[in-house]
N, C-alpha and C positions, 0 to 999 in steps of 0.2 A: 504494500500500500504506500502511494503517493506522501509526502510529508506533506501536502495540503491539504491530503485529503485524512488524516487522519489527525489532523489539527482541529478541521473541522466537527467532525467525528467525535470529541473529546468533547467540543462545546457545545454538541445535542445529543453526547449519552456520556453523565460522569463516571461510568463504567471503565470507559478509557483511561481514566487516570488510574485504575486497579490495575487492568491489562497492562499498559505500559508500566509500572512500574513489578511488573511478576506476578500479580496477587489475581486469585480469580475469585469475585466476589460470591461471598454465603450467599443462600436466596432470600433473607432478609435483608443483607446489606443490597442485593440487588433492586428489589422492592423501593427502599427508601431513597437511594439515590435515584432511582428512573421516577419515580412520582413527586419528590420533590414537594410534601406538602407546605402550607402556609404557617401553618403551626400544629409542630409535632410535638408527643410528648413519648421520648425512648428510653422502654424500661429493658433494658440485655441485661442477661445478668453478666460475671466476673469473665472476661477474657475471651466477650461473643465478638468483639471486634466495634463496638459500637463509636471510639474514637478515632478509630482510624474510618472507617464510614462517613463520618460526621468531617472528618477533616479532609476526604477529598469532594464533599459536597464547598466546602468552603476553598478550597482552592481551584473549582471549577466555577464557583460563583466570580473570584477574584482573575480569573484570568480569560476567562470566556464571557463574562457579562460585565465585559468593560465599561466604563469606571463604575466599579463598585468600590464601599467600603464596609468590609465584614466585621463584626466585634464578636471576638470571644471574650467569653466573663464566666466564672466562678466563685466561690466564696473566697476565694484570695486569690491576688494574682500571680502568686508560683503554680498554682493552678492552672490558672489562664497561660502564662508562658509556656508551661510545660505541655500545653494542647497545640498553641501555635509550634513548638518543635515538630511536635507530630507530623501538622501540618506540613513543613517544611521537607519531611521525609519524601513526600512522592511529589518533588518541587524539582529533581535532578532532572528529567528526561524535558523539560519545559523553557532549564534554566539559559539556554540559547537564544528560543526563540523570543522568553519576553521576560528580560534581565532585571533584576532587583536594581530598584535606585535608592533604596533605605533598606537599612539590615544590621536591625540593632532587637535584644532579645522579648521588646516590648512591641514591635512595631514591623512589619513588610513591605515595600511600597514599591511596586512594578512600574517597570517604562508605559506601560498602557494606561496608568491611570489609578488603577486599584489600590488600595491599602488594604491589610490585614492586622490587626490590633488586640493585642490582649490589654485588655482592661483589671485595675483594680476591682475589689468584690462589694466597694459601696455602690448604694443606691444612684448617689449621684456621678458614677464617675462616666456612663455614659452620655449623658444630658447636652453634650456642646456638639453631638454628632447627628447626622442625616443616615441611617445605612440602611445597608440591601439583602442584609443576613447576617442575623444575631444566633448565637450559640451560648448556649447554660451549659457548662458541663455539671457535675455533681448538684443539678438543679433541687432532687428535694433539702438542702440545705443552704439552698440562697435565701437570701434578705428577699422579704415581699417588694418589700421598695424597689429594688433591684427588677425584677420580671417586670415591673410598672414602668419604670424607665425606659426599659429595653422594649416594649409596647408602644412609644410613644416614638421614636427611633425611626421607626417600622415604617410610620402611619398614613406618610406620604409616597415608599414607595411598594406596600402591599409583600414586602419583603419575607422570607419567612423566619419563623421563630421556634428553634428545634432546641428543646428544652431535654436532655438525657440525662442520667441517675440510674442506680439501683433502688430500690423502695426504703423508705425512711426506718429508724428506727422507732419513732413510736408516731402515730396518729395523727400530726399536723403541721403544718407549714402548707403554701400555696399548691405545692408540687403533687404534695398529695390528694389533697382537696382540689385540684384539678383532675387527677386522675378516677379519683375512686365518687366524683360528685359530693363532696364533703362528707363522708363514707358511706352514701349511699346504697353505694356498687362495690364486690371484689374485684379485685385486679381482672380477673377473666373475663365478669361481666365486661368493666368496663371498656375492652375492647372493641364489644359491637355497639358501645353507645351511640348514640346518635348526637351528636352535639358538635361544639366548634375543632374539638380536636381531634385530630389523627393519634391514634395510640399502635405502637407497637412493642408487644412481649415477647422474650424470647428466655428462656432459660437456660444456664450453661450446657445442662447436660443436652441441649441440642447443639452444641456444637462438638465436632469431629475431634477437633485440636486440643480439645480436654482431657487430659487422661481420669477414667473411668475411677481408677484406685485413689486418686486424689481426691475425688469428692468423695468415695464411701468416707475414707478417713479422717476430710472435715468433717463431714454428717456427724460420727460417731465423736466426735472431739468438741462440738457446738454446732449443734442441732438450733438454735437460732437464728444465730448467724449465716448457715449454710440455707435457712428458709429462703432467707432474706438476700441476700449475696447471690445466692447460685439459681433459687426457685423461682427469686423476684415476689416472694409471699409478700403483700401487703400488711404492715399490723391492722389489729382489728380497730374499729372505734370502738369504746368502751363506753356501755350507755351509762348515762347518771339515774341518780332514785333516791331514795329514801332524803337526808339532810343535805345534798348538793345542793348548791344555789342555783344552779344551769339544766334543765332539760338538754336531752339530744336534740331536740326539735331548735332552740334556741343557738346554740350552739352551731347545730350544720347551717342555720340561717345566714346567721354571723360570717361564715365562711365563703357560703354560695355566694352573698353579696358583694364581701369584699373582691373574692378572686375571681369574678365573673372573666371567663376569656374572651378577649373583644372581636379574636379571626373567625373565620370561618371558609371552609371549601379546603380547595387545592387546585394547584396549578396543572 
């Protein structure tokens, strides 16, 4: 194949950027990367490949949907950096045709136009930007404030907002309360929910590249942990009763309202 034609090729299937770089993508990671929704919310568990996925979606945004500018954010930003590396791993077969003009461990910025930006994990630190694809990594423990920001980012160019995580440790924050309907729904329900987001589950043990003997031996060592981690088990909401001040009904209201998600559809 042509180098035009597989230039091209790269910037209407991000698939290409797997290929080229060796990797052939899981049929989840396939999935996510060819549909491309508006806003996802990705529950993989431990080692399904969900950052590296995520990060050739944003390096196909940055360099095939010129000028963009992508923001990755996390609850810190050694977080953040350490996802734009990722990034940068399947950045070699490209790095000819459309050459970094910044390249510094915070920041990307290509001859076309593009920037790529890992952000600190406050609420405000996106706020002075316009972008065209926002990334949450370890989303169920970001700042509310934070996915509000990154919201508002968005708004003018319908951009998408792919929010990934393993499931929280206990019952709340926005991430969760988006996923589960403010615990509405289990994890499993809530993938045919019908609402603004795209949800995708995947559990280690559906991936290949796991060895089988490593998760019994978590299982048997924290069985919690491995729910959570490997199964993508949601915790439960725990209803209130007798002297609580708060019904569940008060409560999940509380949540619905606040983290209402603004997207809807897919591209």
């Amino acid at each position: 194949m042509s180098y035009t034609a597989r230039y091209w090729l790269a910037g209407i299937d991000p698939c290409e950027i797997f290929y080229r770089n060796g990797y052939t993508p899981d049929p989840w990671q396939e999935e996510l990367l060819r549909l491309r929704p508006v806003a996802a919310l990705v529950c993989w568990g431990r080692q399904t490949g969900k950052t590296l996925c995520v990060s050739a979606l944003c390096l196909s945004q940055a360099l095939f949907r010129a000028p963009s500018v992508v923001l990755i954010s996390s609850h810190n930003q050694t977080k953040s950096k350490e996802m734009l590396k990722k990034v940068m791993t399947l950045y070699k077969p490209y790095e000819q045709e459309i050459p970094l003009v910044v390249d510094s461990t915070e920041e990307k910025a290509f001859a076309n136009g593009s920037r790529i930006i890992a952000l600190p994990g406050s609420p405000e630190s996106p706020r002075t930007y316009t972008a065209h694809l926002a990334v949450l990594d370890e989303a169920s423990w970001t700042a509310n404030g934070l996915r509000d920001s990154l919201v508002f980012v968005l708004a003018t160019t319908n951009g998408p907002l792919i929010a990934m995580s393993t499931p929280p440790e206990e019952p709340f924050g926005w991430w969760w309360s988006a996923w589960t309907q403010a615990g509405a729904l289990d994890a499993q329900q809530a993938v045919q929910a019908k609402d603004e987001w795209y949800r995708t589950l995947v559990p280690s043990t559906k991936c290949p590249r796991v060895r089988p003997e490593l998760l019994e031996r978590e299982k048997a060592i924290n069985p919690t942990a491995y729910a959570r981690e490997v199964e993508c088990k949601f915790p439960e909401f725990q209803k209130f009763s007798g002297n609580r001040p708060f019904s569940p009904e008060v409560v999940k209201a509380a949540f619905t309202n606040e983290f209402q998600p603004v997207f809807g559809g897919t591209e």
